[in-house]
Phi, psi and omega in degrees: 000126182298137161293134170235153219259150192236161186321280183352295211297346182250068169261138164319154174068351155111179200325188155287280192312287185312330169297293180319304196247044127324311180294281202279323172300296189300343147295241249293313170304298191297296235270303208280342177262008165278334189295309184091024151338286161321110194265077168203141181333300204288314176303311212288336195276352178232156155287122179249124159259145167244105183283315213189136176227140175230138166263159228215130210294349168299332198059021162299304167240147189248144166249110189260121159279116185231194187162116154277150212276151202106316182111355184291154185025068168325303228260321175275351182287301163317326189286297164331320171287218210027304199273348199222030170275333181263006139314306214296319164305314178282334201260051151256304175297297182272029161250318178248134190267102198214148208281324158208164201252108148356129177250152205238166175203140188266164202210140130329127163293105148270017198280330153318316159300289165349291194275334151321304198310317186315307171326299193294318189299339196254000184256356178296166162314305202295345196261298131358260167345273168309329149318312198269330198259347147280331167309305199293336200299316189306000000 
């Protein structure tokens, strides 16, 4: 019998179930480097927001978006989450109660760079310009 699709399965970001325990990751992630769970210099040394976990529709992976504040060293903050996936992994399995525990893989927030650049673009001139010569048209 064909799977049938229900309103749900096209929610941005995936089901009702993949949010929640999205949700329940990024809780669990954010708690453990505020705690300082995590023993490693490069972690100890930035404030890490966790913006966003996307689950994967199976719940086999977690996609963790993370961004230290500010935007400093991205690229050694990852490499660090890296270095410390498989801690992160077991203590997710034992914070979110899940039928298998998620392999995890970590990605830069960019939706902050993203809306700056949008920022900058719309304060150029050639932009400016054009914004005033559709206003006047009106």
């Amino acid at each position: 019998m064909p799977k049938r699709h229900s309103h749900r399965d096209s929610t941005p970001g995936g089901s009702q179930r993949q949010l929640r325990v999205g949700e329940l990751v990024r809780h669990a992630m954010a708690e453990m480097l505020t705690r300082g769970d995590v023993h490693d210099p490069v972690l100890e040394g930035h404030l890490i927001t966790i913006p966003e976990v996307r689950m994967s529709p199976d719940l086999r992976l977690a996609t963790i978006y993370v961004m230290p504040l500010g935007g400093k060293d991205i690229e050694a903050v990852l490499e660090a989450l890296g270095r410390n996936k498989r801690f992160l992994r077991g203590e997710i399995a034992r914070h979110v109660n899940l039928k298998f525990s998620p392999d995890i893989r970590f990605h830069a927030d960019e939706r902050f760079a993203e809306a700056e650049r949008i920022e900058k673009l719309l304060r150029t001139p050639a932009v400016q310009r054009d914004l005033k010569r559709d206003s006047d048209e009106e």
